[in-house]
C-alpha positions, -999 to +999 in steps of 0.1 A: +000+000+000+013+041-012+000+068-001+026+088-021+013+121-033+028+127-066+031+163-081+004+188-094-012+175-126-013+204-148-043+223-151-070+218-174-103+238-182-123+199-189-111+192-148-132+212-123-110+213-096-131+198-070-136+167-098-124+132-079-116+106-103-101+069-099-074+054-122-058+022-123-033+001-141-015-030-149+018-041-159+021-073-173+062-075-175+089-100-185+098-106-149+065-088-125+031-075-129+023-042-114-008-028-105-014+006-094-048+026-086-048+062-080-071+086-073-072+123-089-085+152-066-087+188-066-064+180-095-038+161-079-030+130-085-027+104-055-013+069-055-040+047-032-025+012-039-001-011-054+003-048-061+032-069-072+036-101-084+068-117-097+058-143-120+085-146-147+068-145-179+100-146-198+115-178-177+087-199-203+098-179-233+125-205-256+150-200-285+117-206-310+098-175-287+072-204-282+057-195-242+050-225-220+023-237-207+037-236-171+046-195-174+011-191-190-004-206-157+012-182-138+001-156-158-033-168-155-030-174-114-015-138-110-046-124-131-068-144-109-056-126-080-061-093-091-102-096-095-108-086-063-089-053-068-101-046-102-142-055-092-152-019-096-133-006-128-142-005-161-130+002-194-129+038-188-105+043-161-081+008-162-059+000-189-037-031-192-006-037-211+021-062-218+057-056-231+085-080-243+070-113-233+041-113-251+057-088-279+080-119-288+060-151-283+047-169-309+018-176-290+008-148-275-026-150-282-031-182-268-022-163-237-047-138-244-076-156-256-072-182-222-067-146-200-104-134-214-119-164-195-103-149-160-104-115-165-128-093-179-103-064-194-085-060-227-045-064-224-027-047-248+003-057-262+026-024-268+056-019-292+091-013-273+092+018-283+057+029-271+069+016-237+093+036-232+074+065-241+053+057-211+082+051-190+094+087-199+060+101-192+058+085-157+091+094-143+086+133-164+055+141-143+074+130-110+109+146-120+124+182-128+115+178-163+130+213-177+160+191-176+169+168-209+165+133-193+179+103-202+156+074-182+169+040-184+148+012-174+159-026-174+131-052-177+130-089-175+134-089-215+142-056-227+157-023-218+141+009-226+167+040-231+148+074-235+155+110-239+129+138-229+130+169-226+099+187-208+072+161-221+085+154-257+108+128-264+138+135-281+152+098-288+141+063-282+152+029-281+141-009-273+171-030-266+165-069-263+187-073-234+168-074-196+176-094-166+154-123-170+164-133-209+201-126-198+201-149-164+190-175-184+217-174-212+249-165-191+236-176-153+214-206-163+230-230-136+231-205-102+271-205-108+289-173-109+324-165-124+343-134-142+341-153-172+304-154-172+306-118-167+324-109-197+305-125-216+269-112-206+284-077-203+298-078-237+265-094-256+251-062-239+272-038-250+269-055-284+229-046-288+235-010-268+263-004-297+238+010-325+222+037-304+252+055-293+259+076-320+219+090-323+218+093-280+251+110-278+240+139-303+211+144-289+227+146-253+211+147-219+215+167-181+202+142-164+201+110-158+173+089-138+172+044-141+139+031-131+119-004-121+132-028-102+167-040-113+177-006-112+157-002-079+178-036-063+207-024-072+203+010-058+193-007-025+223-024-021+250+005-031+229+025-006+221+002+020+248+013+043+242+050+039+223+071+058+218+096+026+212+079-004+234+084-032+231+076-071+248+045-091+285+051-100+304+026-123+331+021-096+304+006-074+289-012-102+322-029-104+330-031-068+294-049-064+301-074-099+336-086-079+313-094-050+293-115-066+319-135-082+338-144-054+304-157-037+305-183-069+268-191-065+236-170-071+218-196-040+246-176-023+241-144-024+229-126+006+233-083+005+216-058+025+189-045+006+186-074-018+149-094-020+145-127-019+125-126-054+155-104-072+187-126-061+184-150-091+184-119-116+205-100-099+238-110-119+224-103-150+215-066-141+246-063-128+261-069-166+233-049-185+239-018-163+278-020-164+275-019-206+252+010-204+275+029-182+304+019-202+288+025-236+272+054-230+298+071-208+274+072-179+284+088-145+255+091-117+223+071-121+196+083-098+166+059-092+131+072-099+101+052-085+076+057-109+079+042-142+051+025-168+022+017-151+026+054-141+029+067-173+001+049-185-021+063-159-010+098-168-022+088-207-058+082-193-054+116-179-045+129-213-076+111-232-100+123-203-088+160-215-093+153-252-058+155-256-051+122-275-015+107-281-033+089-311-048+118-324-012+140-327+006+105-340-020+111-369-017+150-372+025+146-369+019+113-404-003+138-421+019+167-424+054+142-424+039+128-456+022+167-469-014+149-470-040+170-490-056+178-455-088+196-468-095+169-487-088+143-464-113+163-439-139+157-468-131+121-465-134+123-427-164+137-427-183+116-450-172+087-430-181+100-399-215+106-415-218+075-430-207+058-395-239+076-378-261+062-405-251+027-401-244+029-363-284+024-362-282-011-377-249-021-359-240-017-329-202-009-320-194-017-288-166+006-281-154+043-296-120+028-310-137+017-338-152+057-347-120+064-339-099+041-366-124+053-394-116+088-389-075+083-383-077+061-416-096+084-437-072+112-419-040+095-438-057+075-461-032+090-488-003+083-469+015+068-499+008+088-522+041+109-527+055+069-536+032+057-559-005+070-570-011+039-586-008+015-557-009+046-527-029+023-504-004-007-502+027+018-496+002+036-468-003+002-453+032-009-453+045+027-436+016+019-408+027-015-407+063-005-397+065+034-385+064+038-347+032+057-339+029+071-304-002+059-285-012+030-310-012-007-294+003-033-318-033-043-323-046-007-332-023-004-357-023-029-375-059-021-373-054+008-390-025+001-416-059-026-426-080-001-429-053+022-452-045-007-472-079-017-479-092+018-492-099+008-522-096-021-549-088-059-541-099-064-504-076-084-480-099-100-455-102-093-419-105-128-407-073-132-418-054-117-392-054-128-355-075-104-336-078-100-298-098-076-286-111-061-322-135-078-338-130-085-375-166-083-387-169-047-376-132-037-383-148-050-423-180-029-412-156+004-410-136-007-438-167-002-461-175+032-449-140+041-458-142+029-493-171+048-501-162+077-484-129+080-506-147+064-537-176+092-535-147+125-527-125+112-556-130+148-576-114+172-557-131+200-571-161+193-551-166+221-527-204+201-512-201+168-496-219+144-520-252+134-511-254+100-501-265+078-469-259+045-465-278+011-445-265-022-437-288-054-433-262-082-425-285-111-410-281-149-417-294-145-456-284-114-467-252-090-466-265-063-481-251-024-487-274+001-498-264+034-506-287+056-512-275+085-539-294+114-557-303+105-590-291+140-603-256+142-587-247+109-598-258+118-635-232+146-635-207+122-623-202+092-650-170+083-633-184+079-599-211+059-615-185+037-631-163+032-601-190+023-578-197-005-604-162-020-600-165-015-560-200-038-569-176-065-580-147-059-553-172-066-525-190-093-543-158-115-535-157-110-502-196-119-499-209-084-498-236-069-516-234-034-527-267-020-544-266+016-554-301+031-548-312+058-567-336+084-548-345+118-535-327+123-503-344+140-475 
């Protein structure tokens, strides 16, 4: 239990400041899930609660990232527990998300699917590089953050290396080295030598080497390490001190001589060393000794708050309307010089079209809206590359660009949506969806297609005159748009294309019929 008051959230004209709101998170890392709940009042935000549970996700993780059925039990178990603190959330104010287990293995959805049977919330899987945005934005709002950061934080399967200055990140990187993954390759067997050492500290310094030249140009003032290897460690350097002071190589090395002449990680017994981290603790001894090396490090200080935080302080940012997602798009759109006014036209007819069908199918969640109007947004992202064939290069930049705020889901999601625009159609069904469902991501997908199908002359200054109905039951799946006779008249090429989209969604089963009549 915390009752840690963390610092002023900055003011907002959507918070009245006697507004009380509860948040809450969870964590689902290599090496522990955390859970954290958190209350914001009189704009302050206030840590009520924490949980931890080491369960060792990446222990179950092999050399063909296949995760075992044993580690998924754990999983499951740890989930189990965490009903009774979750009973009165919802959707709104929890979020969930998994890094560098799940991000590798195979078979993550197994794990996923199996955790919807215990627990009643989406988990989101999150790029490495989204994590460590979060990380940043969790130690920023509890830091001096008019200082350039560096924040370092080592999981059980990856470190994330960030730099930050005020609340924009500067530089970012996802390094598949973390204490977990590393204990098992160079301190599988409990035994500890110098040689084992050297060669875990080197493979490090061997994945940190790419990122030095890009983090050293952009340079940092401070320095701050996070989450709990960096936390064990920090212990133990301090445990003998009555003010704490931050991480220096020399005691990096002083502690990694220690260790080896102990021989056995069963062994080891430190002041201010857990039961839970001793097994590990070799391992993040190496990884932080070929940061400081690489990077020419010189005082680490440790910083508490970390991703569970940051992702708390995210919900704060959607409850303000000020959405990650929404700036990811805006920041593609002018990267790419997207024809913004007409993609608003596109947008807009969407959105319209969306409301019109929204009374035949019911979406169960905003993300879906939400997808339809970032798609048609950048919809002609690759455009610049090739007219022809713009929706595949769109598709393939979505596929592979890091995007602030997206889930791996959402956008993949949306590079879907871009490279299904228009022409052949690449199934939903075909991809492995969790938590989206691939019958309405097709649903949104159609709205798209007319939407960019009906705006294709530019020159039109009126949005065309169209509605649109769905009636998808067990014998029919039908499409009926509705256009004016007299606007499609003047538009033979329209006419012409929506007779090829006829045939497009004929092959995936659907039925568009074009219905001539008098609009309202």
């Amino acid at each position: 239990m915390s009752n840690e008051a963390l610092p002023t959230v900055h003011s907002n004209d959507t918070l009245a400041k006697n507004d009380e709101r509860f948040f809450a998170a969870l964590d689902i890392g290599s090496n522990s899930f955390h859970y954290v709940y958190a209350r914001l009042s009189n704009n302050n935000l206030q840590i009520l609660h924490t949980e931890k549970y080491q369960v060792k996700l990446a222990d179950g993780l092999n050399d063909d990232n296949v995760l075992s059925n044993e580690a998924i039990q754990r999983g499951l178990a740890t989930l189990s527990n965490l009903l009774s603190s979750t009973v009165n959330l919802s959707e709104d104010n929890f979020r969930v998300v998994a890094t560098y287990t799940l991000r590798q293995a195979s078979n993550a959805k197994t794990f996923l699917k199996a955790a919807k049977a215990v627990f009643p919330f989406d988990i989101e899987i999150i790029s490495g590089h989204e994590e460590a945005r979060l990380i940043y934005q969790g130690v920023a709002h509890n830091s001096d953050a008019s200082l350039r950061q560096l924040i370092i934080d080592i999981g059980g399967g990856s470190t994330e290396c960030v730099i930050g200055e005020q609340f924009n990140i500067k530089a970012v990187a996802s390094l598949n080295i973390g204490c977990v993954s590393f204990q098992q390759r160079f301190f599988p067997d409990e035994k500890i030598s110098s040689k084992r050492f050297k060669q875990a500290i080197n493979e490090a310094k061997y994945e940190i080497e790419p990122i030095i030249k890009r983090f050293n140009k952009k340079g940092w003032q401070h320095l701050v390490g996070t989450s709990g290897t960096i936390k064990t460690v920090y212990n133990i350097i301090n445990a003998a001190q009555a003010i704490t002071k931050p991480i220096e190589l020399a005691q990096l090395h002083k502690l990694k001589n220690k260790l080896i002449k102990i021989q056995s990680t069963q062994n080891i017994q430190l002041d201010g060393l857990k039961e839970n981290r001793r097994d590990i603790l070799c391992s993040g001894v190496a990884i932080l000794i070929a940061l400081f090396e690489m990077l020419g490090l010189d005082k680490l200080h440790y910083c508490p708050q970390a991703l569970r935080e940051g992702v708390i302080y995210q919900q704060l940012d959607l409850m303000r309307c000020n959405d990650i997602r929404q700036r990811s798009i805006d920041s593609l759109a002018i990267r790419f010089s997207i024809d913004q006014n007409h993609a608003s036209k596109v947008s807009e007819l969407a959105l319209s079209f969306y409301q019109n069908v929204s009374k035949q199918i019911k979406f169960p969640s905003s993300i879906y809206q939400n997808l339809l109007i970032w798609a048609a947004q950048i919809h002609e992202l690759g455009i610049d590359i090739n007219p022809a064939g713009y929706q595949k290069h769109g598709e393939y930049i979505l596929k592979h660009a890091d995007i602030p705020g997206f889930n791996e889901e959402q956008q993949q999601a949306l590079a879907w949506l871009v490279g299904n625009q228009r022409k052949k159609i690449t199934a939903a069904e075909k991809f492995d969806w969790y938590s989206l469902d691939p019958q309405l991501l097709m649903s949104i997908c159609i709205l798209l297609r007319l939407s960019v199908l009906l705006n294709q002359q530019r020159q039109l200054t009126k949005q065309p005159p169209a509605t649109l109905s769905f009636n998808f039951n067990n014998t029919s799946n039908d499409i009926n748009l509705n256009c004016e006779p007299s606007w499609l008249l003047e538009r033979p090429l329209v006419d012409t294309e929506l007779f090829h989209e006829q045939q497009y969604l004929a092959k995936v089963d659907l039925n568009l019929n074009i219905v001539i009549n008098e609009l309202p």
